[in-house]
FILO-21356 format. One line per field, with one value per atom (N, C-alpha, C): residue in three letters; residue number from 0; x, y, z. Coordinates in pm, 1 decimal, padded with zeros to 6 digits. Layout:
code: Ala	...
pos: NUM	...
c1: X	...
c2: Y	...
c3: Z	...
END
This chain:
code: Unk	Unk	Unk	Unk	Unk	Unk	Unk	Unk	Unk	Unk	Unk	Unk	Unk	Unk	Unk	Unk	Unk	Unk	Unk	Unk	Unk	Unk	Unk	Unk	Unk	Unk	Unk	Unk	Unk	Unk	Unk	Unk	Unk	Unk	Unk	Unk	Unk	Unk	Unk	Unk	Unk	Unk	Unk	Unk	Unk	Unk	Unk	Unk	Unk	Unk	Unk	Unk	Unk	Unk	Unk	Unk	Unk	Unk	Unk	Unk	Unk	Unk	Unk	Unk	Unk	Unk	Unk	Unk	Unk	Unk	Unk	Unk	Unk	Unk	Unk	Unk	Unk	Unk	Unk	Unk	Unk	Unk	Unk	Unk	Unk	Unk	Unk	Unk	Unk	Unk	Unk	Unk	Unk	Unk	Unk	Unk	Unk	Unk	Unk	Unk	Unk	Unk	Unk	Unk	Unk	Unk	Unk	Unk	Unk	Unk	Unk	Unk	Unk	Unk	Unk	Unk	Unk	Unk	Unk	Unk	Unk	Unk	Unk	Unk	Unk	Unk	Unk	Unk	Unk	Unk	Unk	Unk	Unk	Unk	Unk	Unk	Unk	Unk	Unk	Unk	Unk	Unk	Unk	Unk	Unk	Unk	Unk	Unk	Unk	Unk	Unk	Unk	Unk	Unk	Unk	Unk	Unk	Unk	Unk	Unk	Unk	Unk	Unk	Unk	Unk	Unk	Unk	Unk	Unk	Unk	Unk	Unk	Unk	Unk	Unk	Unk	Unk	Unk	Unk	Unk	Unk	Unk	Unk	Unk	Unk	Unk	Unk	Unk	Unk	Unk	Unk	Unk	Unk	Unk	Unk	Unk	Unk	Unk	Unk	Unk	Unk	Unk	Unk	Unk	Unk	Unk	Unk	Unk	Unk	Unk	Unk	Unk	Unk	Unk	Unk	Unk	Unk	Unk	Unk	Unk	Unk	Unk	Unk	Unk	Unk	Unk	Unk	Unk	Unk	Unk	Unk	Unk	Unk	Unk	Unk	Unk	Unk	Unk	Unk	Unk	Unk	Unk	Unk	Unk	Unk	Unk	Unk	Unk	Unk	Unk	Unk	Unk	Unk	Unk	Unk	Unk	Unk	Unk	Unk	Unk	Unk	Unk	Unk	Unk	Unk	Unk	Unk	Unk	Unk	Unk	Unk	Unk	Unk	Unk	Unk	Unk	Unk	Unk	Unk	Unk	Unk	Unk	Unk	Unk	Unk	Unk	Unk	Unk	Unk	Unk	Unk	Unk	Unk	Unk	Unk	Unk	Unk	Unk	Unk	Unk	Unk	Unk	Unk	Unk	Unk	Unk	Unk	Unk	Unk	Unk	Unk	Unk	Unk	Unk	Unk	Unk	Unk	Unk	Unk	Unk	Unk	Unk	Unk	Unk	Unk	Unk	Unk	Unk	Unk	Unk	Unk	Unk	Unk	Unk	Unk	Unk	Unk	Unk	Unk	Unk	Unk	Unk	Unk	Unk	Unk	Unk	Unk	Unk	Unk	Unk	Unk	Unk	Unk	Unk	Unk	Unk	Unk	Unk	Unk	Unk	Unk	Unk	Unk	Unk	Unk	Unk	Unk	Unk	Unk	Unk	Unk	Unk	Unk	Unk	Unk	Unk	Unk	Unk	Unk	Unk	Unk	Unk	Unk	Unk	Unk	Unk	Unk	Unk	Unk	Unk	Unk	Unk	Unk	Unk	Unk	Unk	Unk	Unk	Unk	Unk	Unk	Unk	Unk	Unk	Unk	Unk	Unk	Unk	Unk	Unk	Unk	Unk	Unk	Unk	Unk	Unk	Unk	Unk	Unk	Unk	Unk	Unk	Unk	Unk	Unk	Unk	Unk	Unk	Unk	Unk	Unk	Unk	Unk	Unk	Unk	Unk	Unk	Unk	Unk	Unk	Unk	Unk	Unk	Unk	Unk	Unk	Unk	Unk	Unk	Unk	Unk	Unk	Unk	Unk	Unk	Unk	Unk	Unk	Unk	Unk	Unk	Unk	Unk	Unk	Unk	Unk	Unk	Unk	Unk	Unk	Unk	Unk	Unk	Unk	Unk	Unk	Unk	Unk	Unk	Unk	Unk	Unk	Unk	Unk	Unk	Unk	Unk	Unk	Unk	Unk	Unk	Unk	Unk	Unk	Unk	Unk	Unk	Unk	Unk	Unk	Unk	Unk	Unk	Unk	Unk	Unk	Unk	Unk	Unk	Unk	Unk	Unk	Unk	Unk	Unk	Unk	Unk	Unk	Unk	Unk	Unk	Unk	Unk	Unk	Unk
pos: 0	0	0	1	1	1	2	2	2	3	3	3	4	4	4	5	5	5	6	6	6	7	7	7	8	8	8	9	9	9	10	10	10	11	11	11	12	12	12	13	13	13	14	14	14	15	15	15	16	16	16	17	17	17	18	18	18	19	19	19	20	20	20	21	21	21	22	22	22	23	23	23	24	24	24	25	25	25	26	26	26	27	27	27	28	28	28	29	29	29	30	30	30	31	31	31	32	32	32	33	33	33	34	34	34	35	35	35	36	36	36	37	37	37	38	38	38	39	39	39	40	40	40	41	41	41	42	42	42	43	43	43	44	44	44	45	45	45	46	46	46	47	47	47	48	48	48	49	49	49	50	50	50	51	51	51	52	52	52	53	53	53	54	54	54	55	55	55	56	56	56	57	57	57	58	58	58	59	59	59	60	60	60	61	61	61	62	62	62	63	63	63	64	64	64	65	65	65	66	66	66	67	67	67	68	68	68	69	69	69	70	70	70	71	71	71	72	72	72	73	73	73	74	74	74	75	75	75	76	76	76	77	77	77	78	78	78	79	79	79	80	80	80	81	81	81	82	82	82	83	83	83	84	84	84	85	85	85	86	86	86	87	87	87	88	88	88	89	89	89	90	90	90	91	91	91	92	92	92	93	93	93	94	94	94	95	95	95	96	96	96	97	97	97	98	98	98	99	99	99	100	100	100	101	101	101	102	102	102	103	103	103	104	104	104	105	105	105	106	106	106	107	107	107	108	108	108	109	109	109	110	110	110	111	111	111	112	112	112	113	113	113	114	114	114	115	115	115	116	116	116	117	117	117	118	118	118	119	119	119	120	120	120	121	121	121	122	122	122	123	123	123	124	124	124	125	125	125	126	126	126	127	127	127	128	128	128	129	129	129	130	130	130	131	131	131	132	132	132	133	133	133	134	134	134	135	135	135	136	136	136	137	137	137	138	138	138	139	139	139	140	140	140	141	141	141	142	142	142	143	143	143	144	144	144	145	145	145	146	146	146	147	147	147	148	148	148	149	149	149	150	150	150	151	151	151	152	152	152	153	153	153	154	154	154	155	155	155	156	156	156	157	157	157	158	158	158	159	159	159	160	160	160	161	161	161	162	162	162	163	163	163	164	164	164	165	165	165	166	166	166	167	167	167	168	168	168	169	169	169	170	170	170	171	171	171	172	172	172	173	173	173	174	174	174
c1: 17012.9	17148.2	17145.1	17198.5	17232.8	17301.9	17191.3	17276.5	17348.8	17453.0	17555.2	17566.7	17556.1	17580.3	17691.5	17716.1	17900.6	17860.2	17860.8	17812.1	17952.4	17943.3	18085.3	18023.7	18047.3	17988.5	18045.5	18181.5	18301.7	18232.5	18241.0	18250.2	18352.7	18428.9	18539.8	18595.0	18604.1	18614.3	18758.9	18860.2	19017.5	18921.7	18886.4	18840.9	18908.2	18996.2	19010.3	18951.0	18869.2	18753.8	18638.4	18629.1	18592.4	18660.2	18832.0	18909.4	18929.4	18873.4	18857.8	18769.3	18618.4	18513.2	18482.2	18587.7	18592.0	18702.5	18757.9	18850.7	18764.7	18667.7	18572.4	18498.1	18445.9	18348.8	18392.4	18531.1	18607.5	18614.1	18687.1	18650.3	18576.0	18449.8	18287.7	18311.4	18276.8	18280.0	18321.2	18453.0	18589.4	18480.6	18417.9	18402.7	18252.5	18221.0	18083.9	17963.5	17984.8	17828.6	17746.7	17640.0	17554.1	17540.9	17609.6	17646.9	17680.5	17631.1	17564.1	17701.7	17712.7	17781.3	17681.5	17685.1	17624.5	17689.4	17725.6	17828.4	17734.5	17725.5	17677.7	17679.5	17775.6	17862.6	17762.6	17737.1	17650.7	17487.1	17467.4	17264.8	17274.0	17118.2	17102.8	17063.5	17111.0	17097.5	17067.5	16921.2	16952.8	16912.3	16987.9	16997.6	16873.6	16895.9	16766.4	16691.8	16582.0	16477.4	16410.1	16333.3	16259.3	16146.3	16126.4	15947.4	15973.1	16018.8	15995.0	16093.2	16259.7	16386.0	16361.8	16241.2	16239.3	16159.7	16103.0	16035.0	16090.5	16232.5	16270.0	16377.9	16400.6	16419.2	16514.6	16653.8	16767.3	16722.6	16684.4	16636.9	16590.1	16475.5	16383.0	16501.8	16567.4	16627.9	16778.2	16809.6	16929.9	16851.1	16705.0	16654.2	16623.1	16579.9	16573.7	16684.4	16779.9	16917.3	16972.1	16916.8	16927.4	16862.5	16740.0	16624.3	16660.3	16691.4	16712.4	16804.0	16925.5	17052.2	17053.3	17113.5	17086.5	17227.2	17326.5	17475.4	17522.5	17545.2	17634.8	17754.2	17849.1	17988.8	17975.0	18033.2	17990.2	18157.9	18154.9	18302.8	18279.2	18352.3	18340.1	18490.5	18471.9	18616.6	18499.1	18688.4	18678.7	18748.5	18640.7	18699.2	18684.9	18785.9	18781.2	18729.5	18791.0	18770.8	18644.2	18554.9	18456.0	18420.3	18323.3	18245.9	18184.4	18226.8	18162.1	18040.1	18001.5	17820.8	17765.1	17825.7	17729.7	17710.6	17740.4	17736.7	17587.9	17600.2	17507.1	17348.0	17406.0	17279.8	17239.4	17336.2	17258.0	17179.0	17221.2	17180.0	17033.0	17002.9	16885.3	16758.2	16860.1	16781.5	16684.3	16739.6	16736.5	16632.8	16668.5	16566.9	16587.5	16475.2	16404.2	16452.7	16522.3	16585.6	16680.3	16738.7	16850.3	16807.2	16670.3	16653.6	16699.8	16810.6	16808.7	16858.9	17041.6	17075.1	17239.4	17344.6	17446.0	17532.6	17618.5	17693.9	17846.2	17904.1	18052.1	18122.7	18239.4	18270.1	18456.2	18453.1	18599.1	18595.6	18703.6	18714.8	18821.5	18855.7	18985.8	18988.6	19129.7	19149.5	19264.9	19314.6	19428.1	19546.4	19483.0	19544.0	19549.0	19571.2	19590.5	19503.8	19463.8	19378.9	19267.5	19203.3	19036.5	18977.6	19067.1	19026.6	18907.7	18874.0	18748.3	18654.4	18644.0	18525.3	18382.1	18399.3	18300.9	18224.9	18245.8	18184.9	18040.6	17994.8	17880.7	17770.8	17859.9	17764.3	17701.0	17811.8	17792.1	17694.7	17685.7	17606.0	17499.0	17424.1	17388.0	17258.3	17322.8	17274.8	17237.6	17294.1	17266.2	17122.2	17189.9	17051.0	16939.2	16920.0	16786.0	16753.3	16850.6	16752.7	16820.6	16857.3	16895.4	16994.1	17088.9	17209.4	17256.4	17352.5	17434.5	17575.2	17640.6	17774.6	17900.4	17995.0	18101.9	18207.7	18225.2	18354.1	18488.3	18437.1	18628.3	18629.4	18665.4	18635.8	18785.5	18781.7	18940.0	18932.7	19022.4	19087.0	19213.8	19234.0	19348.9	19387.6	19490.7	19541.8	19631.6	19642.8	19686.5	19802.6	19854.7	20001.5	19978.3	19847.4	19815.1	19780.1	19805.2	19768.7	19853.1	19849.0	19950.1	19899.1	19867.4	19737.7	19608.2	19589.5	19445.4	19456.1	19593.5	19597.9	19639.1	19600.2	19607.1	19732.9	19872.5	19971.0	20017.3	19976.5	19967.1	19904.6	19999.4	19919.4	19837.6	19849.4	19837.9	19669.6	19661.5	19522.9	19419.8	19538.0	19443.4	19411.5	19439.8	19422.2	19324.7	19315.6	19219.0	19084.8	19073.0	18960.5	18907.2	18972.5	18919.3	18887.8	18966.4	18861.4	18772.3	18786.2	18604.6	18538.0	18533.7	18427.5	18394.3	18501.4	18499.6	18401.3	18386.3	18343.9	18198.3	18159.2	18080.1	17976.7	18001.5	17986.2	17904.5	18042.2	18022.8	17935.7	17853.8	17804.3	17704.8	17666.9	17537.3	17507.9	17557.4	17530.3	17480.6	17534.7	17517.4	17377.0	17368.6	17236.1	17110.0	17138.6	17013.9	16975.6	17054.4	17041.8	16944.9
c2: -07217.6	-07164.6	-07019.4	-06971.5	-06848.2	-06733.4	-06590.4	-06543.7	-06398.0	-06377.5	-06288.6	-06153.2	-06030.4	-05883.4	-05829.5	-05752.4	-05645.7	-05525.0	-05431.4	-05296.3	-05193.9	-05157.2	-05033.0	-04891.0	-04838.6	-04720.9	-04598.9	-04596.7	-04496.4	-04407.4	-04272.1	-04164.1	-04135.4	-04187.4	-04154.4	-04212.5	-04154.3	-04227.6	-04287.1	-04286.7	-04386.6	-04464.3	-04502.1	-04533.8	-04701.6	-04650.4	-04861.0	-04919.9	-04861.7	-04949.8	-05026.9	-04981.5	-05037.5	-05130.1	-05130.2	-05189.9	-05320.3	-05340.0	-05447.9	-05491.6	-05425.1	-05491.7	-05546.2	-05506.1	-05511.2	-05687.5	-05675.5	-05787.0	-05870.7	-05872.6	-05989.8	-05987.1	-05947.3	-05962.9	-06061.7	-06007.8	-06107.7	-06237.9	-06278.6	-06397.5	-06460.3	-06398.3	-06482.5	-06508.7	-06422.6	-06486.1	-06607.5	-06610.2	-06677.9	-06866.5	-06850.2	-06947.5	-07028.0	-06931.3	-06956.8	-06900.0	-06828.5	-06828.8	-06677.3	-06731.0	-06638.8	-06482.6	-06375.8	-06262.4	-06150.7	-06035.0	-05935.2	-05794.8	-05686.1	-05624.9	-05463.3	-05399.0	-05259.0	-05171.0	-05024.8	-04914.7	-04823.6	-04762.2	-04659.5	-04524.8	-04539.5	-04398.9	-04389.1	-04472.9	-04495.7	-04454.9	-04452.2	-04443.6	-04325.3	-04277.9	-04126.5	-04117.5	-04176.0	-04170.7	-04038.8	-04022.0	-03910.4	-03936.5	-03820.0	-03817.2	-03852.0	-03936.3	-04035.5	-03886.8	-03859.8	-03805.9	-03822.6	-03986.7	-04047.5	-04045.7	-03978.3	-03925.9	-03956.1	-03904.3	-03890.1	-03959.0	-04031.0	-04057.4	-04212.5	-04253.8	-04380.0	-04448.7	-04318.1	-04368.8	-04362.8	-04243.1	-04232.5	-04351.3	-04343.7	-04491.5	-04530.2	-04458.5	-04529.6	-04591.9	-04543.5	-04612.9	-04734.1	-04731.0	-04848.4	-04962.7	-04919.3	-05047.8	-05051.8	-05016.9	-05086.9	-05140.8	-05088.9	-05199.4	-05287.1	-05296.6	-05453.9	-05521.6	-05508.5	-05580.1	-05645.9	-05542.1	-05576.0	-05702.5	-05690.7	-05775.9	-05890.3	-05880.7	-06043.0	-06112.2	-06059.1	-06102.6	-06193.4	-06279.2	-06384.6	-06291.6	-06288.3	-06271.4	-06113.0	-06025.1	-05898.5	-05872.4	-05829.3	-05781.2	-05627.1	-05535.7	-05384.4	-05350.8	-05276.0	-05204.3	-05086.2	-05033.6	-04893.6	-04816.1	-04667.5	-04619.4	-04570.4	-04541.7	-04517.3	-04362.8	-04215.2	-04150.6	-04082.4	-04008.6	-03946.1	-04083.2	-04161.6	-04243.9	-04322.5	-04311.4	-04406.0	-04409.5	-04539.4	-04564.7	-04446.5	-04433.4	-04317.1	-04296.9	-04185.8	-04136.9	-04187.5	-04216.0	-04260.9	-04427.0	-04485.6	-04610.8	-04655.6	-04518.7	-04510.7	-04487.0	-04367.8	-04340.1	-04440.0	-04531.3	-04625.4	-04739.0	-04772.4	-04823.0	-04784.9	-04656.8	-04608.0	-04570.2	-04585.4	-04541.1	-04735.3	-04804.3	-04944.7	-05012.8	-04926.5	-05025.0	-05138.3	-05170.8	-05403.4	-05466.1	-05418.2	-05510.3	-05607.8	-05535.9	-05586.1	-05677.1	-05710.6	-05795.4	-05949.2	-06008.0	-06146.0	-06160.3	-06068.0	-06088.5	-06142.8	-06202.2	-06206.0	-06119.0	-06043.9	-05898.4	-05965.6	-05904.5	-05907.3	-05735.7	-05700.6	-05572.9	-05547.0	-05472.9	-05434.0	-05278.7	-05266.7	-05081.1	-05101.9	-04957.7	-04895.2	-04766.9	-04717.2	-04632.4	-04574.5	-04434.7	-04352.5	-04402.3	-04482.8	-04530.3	-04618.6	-04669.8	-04769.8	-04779.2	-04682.0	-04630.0	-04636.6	-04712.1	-04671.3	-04840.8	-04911.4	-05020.2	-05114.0	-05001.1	-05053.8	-05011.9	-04933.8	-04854.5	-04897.9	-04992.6	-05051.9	-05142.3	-05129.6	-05208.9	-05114.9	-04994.5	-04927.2	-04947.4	-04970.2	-05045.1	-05208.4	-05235.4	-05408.7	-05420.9	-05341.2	-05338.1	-05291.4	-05199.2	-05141.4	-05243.2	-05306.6	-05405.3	-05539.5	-05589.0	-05660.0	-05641.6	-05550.9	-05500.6	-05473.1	-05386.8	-05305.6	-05409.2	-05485.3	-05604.2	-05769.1	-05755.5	-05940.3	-05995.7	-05901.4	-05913.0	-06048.2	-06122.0	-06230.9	-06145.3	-06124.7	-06037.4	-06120.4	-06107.5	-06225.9	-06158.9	-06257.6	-06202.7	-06145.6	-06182.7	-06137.8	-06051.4	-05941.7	-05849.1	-05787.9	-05751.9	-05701.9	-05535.9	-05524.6	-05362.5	-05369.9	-05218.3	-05191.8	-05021.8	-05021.2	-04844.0	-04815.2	-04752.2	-04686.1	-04785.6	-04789.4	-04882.2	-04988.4	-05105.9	-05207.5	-05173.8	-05066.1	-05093.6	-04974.5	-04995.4	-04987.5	-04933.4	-04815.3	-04769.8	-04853.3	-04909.4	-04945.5	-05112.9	-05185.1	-05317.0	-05305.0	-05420.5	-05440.1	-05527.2	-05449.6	-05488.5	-05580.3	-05563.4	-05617.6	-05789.5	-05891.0	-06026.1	-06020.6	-06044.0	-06056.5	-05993.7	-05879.6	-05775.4	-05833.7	-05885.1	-05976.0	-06091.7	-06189.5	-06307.2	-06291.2	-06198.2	-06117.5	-06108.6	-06039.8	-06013.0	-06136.9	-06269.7	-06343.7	-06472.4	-06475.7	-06499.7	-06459.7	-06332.2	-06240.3	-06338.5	-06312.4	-06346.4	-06475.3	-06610.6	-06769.9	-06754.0	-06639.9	-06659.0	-06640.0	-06547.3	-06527.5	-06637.2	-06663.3	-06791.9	-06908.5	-06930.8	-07055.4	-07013.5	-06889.7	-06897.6	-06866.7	-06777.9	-06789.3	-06937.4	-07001.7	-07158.9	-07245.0	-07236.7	-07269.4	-07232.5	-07100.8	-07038.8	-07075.4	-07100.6	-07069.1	-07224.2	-07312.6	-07417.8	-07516.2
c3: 09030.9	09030.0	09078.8	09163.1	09194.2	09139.8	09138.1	09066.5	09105.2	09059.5	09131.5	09061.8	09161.4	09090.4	09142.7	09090.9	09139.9	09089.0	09160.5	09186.8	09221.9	09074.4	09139.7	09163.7	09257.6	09337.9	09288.2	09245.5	09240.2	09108.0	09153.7	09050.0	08956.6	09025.8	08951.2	08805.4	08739.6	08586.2	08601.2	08721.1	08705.8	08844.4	08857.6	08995.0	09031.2	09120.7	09150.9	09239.3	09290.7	09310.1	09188.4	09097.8	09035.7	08945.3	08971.5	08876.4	08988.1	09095.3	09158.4	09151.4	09133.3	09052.3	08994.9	08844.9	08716.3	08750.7	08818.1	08818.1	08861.4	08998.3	09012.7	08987.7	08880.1	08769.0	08684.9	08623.9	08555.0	08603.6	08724.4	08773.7	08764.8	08846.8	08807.7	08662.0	08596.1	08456.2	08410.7	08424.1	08357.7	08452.2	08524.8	08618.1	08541.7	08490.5	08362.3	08542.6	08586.6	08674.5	08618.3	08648.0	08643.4	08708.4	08627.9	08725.5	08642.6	08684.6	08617.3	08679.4	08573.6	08656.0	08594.2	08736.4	08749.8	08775.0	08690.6	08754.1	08735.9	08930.4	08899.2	08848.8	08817.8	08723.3	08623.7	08554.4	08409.5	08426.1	08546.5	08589.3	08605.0	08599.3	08638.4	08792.1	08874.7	08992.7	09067.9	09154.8	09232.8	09364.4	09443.8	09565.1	09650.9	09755.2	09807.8	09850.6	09828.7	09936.5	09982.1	10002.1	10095.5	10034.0	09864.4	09800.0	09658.6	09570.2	09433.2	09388.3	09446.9	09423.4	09361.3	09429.9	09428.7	09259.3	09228.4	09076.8	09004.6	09010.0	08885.4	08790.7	08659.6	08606.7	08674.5	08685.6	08709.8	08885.1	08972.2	09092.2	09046.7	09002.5	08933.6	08858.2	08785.7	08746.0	08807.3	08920.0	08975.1	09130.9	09189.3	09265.4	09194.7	09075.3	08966.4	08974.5	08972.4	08940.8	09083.3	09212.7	09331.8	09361.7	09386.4	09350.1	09323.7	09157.3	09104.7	09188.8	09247.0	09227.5	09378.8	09432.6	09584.2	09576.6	09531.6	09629.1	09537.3	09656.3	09548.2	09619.7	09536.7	09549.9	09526.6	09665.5	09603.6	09629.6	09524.1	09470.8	09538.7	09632.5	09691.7	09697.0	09698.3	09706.1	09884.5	09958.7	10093.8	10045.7	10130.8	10118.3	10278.3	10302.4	10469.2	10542.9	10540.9	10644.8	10666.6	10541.1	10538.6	10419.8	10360.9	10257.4	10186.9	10077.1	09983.7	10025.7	09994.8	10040.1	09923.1	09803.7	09684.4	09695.4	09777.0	09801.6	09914.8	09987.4	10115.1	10001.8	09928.6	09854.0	09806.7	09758.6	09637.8	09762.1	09850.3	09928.3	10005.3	10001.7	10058.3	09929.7	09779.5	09705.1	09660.2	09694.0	09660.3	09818.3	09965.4	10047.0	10046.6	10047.4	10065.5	09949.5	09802.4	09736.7	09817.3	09940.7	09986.5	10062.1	10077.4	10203.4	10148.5	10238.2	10243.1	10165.1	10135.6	10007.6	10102.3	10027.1	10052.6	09997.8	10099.7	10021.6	10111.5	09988.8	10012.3	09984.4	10009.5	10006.1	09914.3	09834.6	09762.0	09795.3	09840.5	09869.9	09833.0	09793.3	09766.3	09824.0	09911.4	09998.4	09949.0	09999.1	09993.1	10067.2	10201.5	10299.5	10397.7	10454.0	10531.0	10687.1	10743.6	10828.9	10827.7	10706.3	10707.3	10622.0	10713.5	10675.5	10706.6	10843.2	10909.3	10880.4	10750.4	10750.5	10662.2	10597.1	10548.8	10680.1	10774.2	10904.5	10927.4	10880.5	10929.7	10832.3	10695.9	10605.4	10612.6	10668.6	10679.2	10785.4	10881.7	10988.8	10961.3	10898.1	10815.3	10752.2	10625.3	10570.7	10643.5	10745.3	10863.2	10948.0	10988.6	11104.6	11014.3	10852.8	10819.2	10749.1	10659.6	10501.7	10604.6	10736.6	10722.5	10624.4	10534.6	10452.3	10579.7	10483.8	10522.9	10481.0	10585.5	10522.4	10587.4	10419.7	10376.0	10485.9	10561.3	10676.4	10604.5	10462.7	10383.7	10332.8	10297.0	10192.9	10129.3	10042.2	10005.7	10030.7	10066.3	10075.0	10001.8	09933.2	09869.6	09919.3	09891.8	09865.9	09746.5	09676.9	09558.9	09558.6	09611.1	09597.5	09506.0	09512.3	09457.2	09347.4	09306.9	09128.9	09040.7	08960.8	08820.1	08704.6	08726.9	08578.6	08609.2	08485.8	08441.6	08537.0	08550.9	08639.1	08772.8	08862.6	08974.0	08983.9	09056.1	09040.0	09143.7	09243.2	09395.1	09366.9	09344.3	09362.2	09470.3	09595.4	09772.7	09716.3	09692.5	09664.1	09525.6	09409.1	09346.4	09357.9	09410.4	09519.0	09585.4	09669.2	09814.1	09675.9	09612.4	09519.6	09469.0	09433.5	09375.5	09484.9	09612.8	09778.3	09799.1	09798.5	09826.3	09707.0	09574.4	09497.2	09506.0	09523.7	09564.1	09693.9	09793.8	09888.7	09850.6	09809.7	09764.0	09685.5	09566.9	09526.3	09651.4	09716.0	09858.6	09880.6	10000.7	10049.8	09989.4	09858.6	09783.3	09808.9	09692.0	09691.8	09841.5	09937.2	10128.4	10071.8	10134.5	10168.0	10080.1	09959.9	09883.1	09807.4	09887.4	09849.4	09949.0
END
């Protein structure tokens, strides 16, 4: 059985990127599968330097979680027009966990303009680990949510496609 991680990236303690996370996390759940959720807000994460970044614990156990997992969902906020830099970090701090993994993508943006911007990551993960990347991904902008909920059906729908997709093609691939 395959098993599934969701990785929210966002610093931000209101962050809706992670409240789309947090929603397909929920999903998986509610579905009984096997699937783990990681915020990196919570790790002591530090900045990749190519030498010492890689021993320390919190590195060590979110490439563990990478590792285990065949399919991940990463929760990202989009800021200036591209994928958070703490998303890139976690990505460089992690390497070959990623190899041969299936990734899907949730961003949340200010705006409507920067919808393409998870494409340098997807490419990214493509070209360096052989990632299988989910053609669907949800985007939102502040509009879709409502405090602590996601008010926008169309955007919570979109979140629980990404994660069904996810699912599918774990299951395809690793079967």
């Amino acid at each position: 059985m395959p098993k599934h991680l969701v990785i929210s990236t966002s610093g931000n303690p209101d962050s809706n990127s992670r409240r789309m996370g947090r929603a397909a996390f929920a999903h998986l759940q509610k579905k009984k599968l096997d699937c783990d959720w990681v915020d990196i807000r919570e790790m002591d994460l530090p900045l990749c330097d190519a030498d010492k970044c890689y021993g320390v614990p919190g590195s060590k156990k979110l490439s563990a979680a990478i590792e285990s997992a065949d399919g991940i969902l990463i929760a990202a906020p989009v800021y200036n027009y591209d994928v958070a830099a703490a998303t890139k970090n976690m990505i460089e701090l992690t390497g070959s966990a990623w190899e041969d993994k299936i990734v899907g993508f949730l961003c949340a943006a200010g705006g409507h303009a920067s919808y393409m911007s998870v494409m340098a990551y997807a490419n990214s993960l493509m070209l360096d680990f052989r990632c299988v990347i989910i053609p669907r991904f949800a985007f939102a902008t502040s509009g879709a949510f409502n405090g602590e909920h996601i008010s926008d059906k169309k955007i919570d729908e979109r979140i629980k496609q990404v994660a069904d997709e996810l699912v599918r093609f774990t299951k395809a691939l690793r079967s």
